[in-house]
C-alpha positions in Angstrom: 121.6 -47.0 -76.3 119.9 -43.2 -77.1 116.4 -43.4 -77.8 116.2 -42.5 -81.7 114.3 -39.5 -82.5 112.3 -40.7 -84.6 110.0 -41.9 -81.3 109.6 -38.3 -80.3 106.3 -36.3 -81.2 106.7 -32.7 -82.1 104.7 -30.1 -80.5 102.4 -27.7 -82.0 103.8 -25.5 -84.3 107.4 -27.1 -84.6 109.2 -30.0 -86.7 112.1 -32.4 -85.7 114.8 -32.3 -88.3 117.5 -35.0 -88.0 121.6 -33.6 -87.7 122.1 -36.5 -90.7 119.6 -34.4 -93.0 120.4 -30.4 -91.8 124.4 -31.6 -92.9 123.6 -32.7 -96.2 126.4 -31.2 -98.8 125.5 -30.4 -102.3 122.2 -29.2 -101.8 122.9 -25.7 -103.8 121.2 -26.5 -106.6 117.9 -26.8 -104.3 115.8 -23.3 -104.2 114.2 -21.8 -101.3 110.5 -23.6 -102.3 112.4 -27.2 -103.0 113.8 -26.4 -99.2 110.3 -26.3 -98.1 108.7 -28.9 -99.8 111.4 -31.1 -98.4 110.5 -29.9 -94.9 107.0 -30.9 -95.5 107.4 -34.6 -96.6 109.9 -35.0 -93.5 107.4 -33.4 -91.3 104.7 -35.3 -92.9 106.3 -38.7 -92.8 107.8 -38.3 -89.0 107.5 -41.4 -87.0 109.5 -44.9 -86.9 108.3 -45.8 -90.5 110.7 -42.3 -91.7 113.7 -45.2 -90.7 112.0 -47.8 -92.8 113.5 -48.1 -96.5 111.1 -48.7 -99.0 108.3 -47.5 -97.2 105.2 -45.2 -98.6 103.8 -42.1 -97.9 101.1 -39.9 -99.1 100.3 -36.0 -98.6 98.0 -33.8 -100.6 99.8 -31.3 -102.9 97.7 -28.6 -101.7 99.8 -28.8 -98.5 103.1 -28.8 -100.5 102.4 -25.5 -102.7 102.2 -22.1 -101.8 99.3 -20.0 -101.4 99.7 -19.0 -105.3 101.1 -22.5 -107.0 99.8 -24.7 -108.9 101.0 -28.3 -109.8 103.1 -27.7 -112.4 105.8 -25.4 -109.9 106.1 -28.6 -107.4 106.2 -30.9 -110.4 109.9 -29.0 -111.2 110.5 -29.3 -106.9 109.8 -32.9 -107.4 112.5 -33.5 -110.0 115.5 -31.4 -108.0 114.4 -33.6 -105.2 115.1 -36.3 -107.1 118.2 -35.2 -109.2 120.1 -33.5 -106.7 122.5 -35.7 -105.2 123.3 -35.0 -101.9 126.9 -35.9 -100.1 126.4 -37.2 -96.3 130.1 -37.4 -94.9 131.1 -39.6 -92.2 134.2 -37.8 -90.8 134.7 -39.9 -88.1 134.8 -43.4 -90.5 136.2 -41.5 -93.2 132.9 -42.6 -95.4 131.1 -40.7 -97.9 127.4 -41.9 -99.2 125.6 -40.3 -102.1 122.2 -40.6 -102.6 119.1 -38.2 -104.1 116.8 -37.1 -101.6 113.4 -38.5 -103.0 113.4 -42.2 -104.0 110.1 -43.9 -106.0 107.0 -41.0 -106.4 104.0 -41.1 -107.6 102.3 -37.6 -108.5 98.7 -37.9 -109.3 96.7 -34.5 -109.8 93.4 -32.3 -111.1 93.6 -28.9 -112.2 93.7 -27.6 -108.8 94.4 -30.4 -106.6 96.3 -34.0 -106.0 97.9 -36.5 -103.9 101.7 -37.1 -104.2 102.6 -40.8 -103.0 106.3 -40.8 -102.1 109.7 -42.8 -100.5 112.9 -42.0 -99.7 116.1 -43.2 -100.7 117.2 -46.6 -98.6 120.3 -44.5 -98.0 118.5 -41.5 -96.1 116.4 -44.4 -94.4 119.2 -46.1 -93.0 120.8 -43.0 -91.6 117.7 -41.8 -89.9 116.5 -45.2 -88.3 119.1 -44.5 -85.3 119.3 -40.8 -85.1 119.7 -39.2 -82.2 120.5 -35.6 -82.6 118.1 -33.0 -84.1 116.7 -29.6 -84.6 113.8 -28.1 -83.2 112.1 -26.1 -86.4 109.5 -23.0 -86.3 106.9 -24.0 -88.8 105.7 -20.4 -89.3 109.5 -19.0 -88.8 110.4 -21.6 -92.0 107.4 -20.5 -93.8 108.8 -16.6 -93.2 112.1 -16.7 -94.7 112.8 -14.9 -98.4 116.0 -16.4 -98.7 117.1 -19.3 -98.8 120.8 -19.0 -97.4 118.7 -17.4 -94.6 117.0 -20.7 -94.3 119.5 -23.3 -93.9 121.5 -20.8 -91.5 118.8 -21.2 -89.2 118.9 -24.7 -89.8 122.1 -25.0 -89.0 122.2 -22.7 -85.9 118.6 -24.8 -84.7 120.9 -28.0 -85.1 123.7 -26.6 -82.6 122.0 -24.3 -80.3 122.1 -27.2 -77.6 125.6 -27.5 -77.6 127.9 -27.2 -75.1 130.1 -24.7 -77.1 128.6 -21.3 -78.7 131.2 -20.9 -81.8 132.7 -23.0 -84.5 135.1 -22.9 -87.1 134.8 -23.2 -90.3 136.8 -23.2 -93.7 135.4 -21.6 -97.2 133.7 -24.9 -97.9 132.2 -25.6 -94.6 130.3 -22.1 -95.3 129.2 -22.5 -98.0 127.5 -26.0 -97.5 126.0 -24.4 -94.1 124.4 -21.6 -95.9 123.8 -24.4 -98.9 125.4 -22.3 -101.9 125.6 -24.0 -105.2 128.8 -24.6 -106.4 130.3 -22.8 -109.0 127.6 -20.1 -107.8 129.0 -16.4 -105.7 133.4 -17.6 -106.1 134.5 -14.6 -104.6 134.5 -13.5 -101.0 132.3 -10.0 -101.9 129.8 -12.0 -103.7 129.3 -14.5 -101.3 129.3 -11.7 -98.8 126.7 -9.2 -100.2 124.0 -12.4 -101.7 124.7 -15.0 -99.1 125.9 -14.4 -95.7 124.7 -10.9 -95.2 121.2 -11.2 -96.3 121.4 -15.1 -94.4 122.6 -13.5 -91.2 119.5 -10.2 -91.5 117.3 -12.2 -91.8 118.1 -14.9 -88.9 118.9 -12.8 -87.0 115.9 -10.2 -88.0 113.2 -13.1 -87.1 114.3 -15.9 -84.9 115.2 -16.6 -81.4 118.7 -16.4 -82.2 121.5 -14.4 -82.7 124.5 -15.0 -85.1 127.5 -13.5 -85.7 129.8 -14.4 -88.9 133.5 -13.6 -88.5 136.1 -14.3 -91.2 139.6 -14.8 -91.0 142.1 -13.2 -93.6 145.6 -14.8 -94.3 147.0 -12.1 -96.1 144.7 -10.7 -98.1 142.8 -13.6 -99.0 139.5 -14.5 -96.6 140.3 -18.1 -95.7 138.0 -19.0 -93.0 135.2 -17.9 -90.4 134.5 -18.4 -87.1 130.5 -18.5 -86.4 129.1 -18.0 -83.4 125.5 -18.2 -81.7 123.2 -17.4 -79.0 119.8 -17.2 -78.0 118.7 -14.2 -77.5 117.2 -12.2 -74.7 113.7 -11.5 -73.3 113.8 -8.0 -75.9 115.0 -10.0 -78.0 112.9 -12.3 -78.4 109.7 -9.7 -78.6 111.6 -8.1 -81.5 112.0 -11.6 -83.3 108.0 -11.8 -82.9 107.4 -8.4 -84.2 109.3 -8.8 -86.9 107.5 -12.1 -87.6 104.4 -10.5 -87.8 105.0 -7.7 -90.1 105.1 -8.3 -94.3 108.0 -10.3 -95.9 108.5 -7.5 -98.1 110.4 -4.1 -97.1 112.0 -6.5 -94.2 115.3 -5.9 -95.4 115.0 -2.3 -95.1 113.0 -2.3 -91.8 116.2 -4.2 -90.5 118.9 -2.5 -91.9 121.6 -1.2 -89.7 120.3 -3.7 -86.8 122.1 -6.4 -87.9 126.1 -6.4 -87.5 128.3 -6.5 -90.4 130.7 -9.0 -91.0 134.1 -8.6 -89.6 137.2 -9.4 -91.0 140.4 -10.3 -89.0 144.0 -11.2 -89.3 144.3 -14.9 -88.5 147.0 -13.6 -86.6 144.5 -11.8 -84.2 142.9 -15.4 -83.5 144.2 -17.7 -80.8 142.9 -21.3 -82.3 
């Protein structure tokens, strides 16, 4: 039997993310600061007890705002957490489980400070007691990104990178529940073009170690499906990643324009399967 990853200890400036929680579906409705908070209780609860339902634990909220937040901003992060609920599919059984992503909480604060006492669901806990496959996560990468279809990209490329195979594909849904768009939210092919998978694939590729290339497939005239594909990247790469890193969050778009390839759009005729 694989050890479960919940025995492994991250190193210094990384988290473990669990496959079972990077594939959620349904997470749209989440914003780019609920992503991050969610990070933070995972990273904060890691250990054996993550896989124990019902069990407690406690950070202080100054670690789960930003540098300008007060309470009442992760008070309204605290409620998606708790109202969103999330779709973990079983393709192989052909089950479905639904469950929110915060269970029982307990939010006690000052005007400036606090200590939020959490659990999550029995569902989450039971799916992460045997895990075995996982993502390696940049903590200050994470904390760097201004989008949030940028961030669960490189979620999803951080979950696959060890793979075997270095492309995938995927239908309209499949994208959107990688990049984590909220239903009902960018319907057509040029929205969900110009406000999710361009600015997701600039930035990933703008300021990590990887490098990502969307390619969707027409039938007709109508986009149907994409193939993605991934690599890490080279030595030069890598420096430009870091450089990157280092400068402001603001004017990044422009400072990477024109590096990063468009989207390309084929005949599925063009396409052996």
């Amino acid at each position: 039997m694989k050890k479960s990853i919940l025995d492994l200890t991250p190193l210094a400036g990384e988290m473990l993310k669990p496959k079972e929680l990077i594939e959620l579906r349904n997470t749209g409705a989440l914003t780019l600061q609920d992503r991050r908070v969610f990070n933070k209780l995972i990273e904060n609860a890691w250990g054996k007890n993550l896989g124990r339902a019902g069990h407690w634990f406690e950070i202080k909220t100054a670690e789960l705002r930003d540098a300008t937040d007060r309470n009442k901003r992760l008070g309204d992060s605290i409620d998606r957490l708790m109202q969103t609920i999330c779709l973990v599919a079983d393709e192989e059984n052909g089950l479905e489980t639904r469950t929110p992503l915060l269970s029982s909480n307990k939010l006690e604060t000052t005007k400036n400070d606090g200590t939020f006492r959490y659990r999550l669901t029995e569902e989450l806990a039971e799916l992460l007691k045997d895990s075995t496959i996982f993502a390696k996560l940049d903590l200050e990468v994470m904390k760097s990104f201004r989008s949030k279809y940028a961030f669960s990209l490189y979620e999803a490329i951080a979950r696959r990178i060890r793979m075997r195979r270095f492309t995938e594909n995927l239908t309209m849904d499949d994208i959107r529940n990688v990049l984590g768009v909220e239903e009902g939210k960018l319907d057509t092919y040029s929205n969900l073009l110009k406000f999710a998978i361009q600015p997701a694939l600039e930035e990933v590729n703008a300021i990590t170690p990887y490098q990502v290339t969307i390619l969707s497939k027409k039938k007709g005239r109508k986009v149907e499906s994409f193939i993605m594909g991934w690599s890490v990247k080279d030595t030069d790469g890598m420096k430009q990643a870091y450089k990157e890193l280092q400068q402001p969050k603001v004017g990044r778009r422009a400072r990477v324009d024109g590096k990063t390839d468009t989207i390309t759009t084929i005949s599925t005729d063009e396409v052996t399967e």
